[in-house]
N, C-alpha and C positions, 0 to 999 in steps of 0.2 A: 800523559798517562800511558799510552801507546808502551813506553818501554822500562816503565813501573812497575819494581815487582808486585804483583797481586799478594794479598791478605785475607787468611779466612781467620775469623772471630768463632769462637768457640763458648757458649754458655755454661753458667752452670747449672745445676739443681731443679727443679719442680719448675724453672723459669723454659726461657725460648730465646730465641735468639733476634727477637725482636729488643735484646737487652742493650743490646751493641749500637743504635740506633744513633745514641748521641757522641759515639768515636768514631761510625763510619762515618758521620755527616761531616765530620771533619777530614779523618785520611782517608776516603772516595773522593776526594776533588782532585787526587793526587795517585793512587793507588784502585786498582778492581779489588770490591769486596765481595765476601761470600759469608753469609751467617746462616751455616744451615740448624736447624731445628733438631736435637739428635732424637732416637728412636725415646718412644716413652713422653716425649715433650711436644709441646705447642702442636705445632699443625698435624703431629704425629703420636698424639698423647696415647692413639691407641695401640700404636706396636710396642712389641714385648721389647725392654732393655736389655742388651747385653754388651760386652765390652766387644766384641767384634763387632755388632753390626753398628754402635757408634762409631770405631774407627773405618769402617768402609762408607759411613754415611763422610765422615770429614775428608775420606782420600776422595769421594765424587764430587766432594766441590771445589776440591785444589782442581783438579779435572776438568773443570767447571768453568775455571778463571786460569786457566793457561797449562795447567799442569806441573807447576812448581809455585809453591807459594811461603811467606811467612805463616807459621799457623800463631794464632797469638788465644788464650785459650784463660779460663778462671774455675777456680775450685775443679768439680767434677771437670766442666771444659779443659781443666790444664791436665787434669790424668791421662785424660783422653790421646790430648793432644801429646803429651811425652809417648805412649804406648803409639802412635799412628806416625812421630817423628821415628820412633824404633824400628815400628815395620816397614815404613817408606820412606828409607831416606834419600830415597833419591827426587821423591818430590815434595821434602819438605826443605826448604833452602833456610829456612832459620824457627826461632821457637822463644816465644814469650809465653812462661805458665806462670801467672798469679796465683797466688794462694794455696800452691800443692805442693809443698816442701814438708808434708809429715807422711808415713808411711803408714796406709791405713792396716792395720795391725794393732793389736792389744787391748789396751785402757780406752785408747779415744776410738779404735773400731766399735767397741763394746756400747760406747756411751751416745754413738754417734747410729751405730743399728738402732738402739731403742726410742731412740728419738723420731726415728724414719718410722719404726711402728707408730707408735703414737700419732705421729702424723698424717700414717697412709688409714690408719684407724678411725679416725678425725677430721678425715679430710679436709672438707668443709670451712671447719672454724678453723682448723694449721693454715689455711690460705686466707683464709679472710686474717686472719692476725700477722702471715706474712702484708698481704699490700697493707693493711693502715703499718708496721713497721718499715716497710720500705721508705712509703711516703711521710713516717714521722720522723725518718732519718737520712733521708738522702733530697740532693733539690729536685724539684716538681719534674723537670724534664725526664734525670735518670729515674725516677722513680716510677713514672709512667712507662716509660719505654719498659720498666724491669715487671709492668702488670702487662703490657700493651700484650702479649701472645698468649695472655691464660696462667693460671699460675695449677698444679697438679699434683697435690703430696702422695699421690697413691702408688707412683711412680718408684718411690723415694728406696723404698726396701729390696728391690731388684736392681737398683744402682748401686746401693752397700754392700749388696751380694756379689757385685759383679767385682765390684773396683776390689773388695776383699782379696784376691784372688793377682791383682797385681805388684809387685814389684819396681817402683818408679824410676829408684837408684839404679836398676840393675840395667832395666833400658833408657834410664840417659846416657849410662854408659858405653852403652853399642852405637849410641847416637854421633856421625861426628861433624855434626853441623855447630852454629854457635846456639847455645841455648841463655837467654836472659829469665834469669829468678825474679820475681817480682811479690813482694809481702808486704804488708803494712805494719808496719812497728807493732800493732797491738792485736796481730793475727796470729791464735794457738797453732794453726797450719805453718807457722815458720817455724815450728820446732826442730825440723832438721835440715834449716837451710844450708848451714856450711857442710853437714853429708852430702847432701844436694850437689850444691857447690861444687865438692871436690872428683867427683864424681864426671864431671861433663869434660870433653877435651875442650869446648872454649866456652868457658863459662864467666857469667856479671851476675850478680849480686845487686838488686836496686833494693832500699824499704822506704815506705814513704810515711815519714812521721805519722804517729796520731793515729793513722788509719788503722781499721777494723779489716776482718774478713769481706764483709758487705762494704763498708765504707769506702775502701781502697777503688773502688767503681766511680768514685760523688763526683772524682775530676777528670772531668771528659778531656778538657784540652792537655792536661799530663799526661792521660793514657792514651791519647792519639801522641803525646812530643813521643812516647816511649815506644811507642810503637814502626811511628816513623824512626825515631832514632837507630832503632835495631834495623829496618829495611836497608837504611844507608850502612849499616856496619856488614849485616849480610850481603850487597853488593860490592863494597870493598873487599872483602875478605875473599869472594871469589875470583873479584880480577886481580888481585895480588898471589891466590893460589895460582892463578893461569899464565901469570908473567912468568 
């Protein structure tokens, strides 16, 4: 592990990063991990969200675990995380965003705010109907770990406010590390994966059948293979720049 690149995991939504629990458990025997909590959530439910102080929360824990790492990041997590690969890239050595290949803008911004009201309005019952749908859809382990740090709708509407406001295309493209896509065949969030795509100077493209937005989480040891996979391709890619 000694000379492994470190990996920080990146949550999404009203969750915590206690979500990650069953992909560290696998690439941590191999890799330093870091799952921090970003502002608004889990152990921080009460600081206010905003798109910077998430991105300085996720550059203190690359900082954290050596100071360059993979960021590997979902939904919210993956905005984050494209925005924090843009402003530091010098200590982001590679980038897996699941599920944030649509550009929150228009129709699905629109549909996707009212929803966070509702929710942050509702708190209460929006999270209790979160965990019994976590746990009627995903296995018991990820599904726990996805309750284990609190679940928070109140959060939800200064996160749509925030991410509004970004642009994801525009800094993968300032980004020039390797960025891997990651969607689930039946996720509305890959509606502009091949914008995505074309956009990055080294970019892949994974979808994994079947899966959902939430679902694409159910398989631990796929999303540690994919995760490890990219550490080994971001380590080659820098000794073959270096040769």
């Amino acid at each position: 592990m000694e000379n492994a690149l470190p990996m920080v995991f990146v949550h999404g939504i009203r969750i915590s990063g206690t979500v990650w629990r069953p992909v560290t458990a696998i690439v941590g025997r191999e890799h330093p991990v870091a799952t921090p909590d970003l502002p608004g959530h889990g152990s921080r439910k009460d600081a206010p969200f905003t798109l910077d102080a998430a991105v300085d929360t996720v550059a203190r824990a690359i900082d954290a675990v050596g100071g360059r790492a993979l960021l590997v990041g979902h939904s919210m997590g993956g905005y984050v995380s494209i925005a924090t690969a843009a402003r530091h890239p010098g200590r982001v050595a590679g980038l897996v965003a699941l599920g944030c290949t649509a550009t929150p803008r228009g129709p699905l911004l629109a549909i996707y705010r009212m929803a966070a009201r509702m929710a942050s309005a509702n708190q209460r019952r929006a999270d209790r109907f979160s965990a019994w749908a976590f746990r009627r859809t995903l296995p018991q382990a990820v599904a726990e770990a996805m309750v284990a740090g609190g679940l928070d709708s109140t959060t939800m509407p200064q996160v749509v406010d925030a991410l509004s406001g970004l642009d994801p295309r525009a800094e993968l493209e300032t980004y020039p590390g390797p960025v891997w896509l990651v969607n689930g065949a039946r996720d509305p969030f890959r509606a502009e994966e091949k914008a995505f795509l074309k956009v990055c100077r080294d970019g892949r493209l994974l979808v994994l059948p079947r899966r959902t937005h939430i679902s694409c989480l159910a398989d631990s040891d796929v999303l540690a293979r994919i995760a490890g996979d990219a550490a080994k391709y971001v380590v080659k890619a820098a000794g073959d720049a270096a040769d």
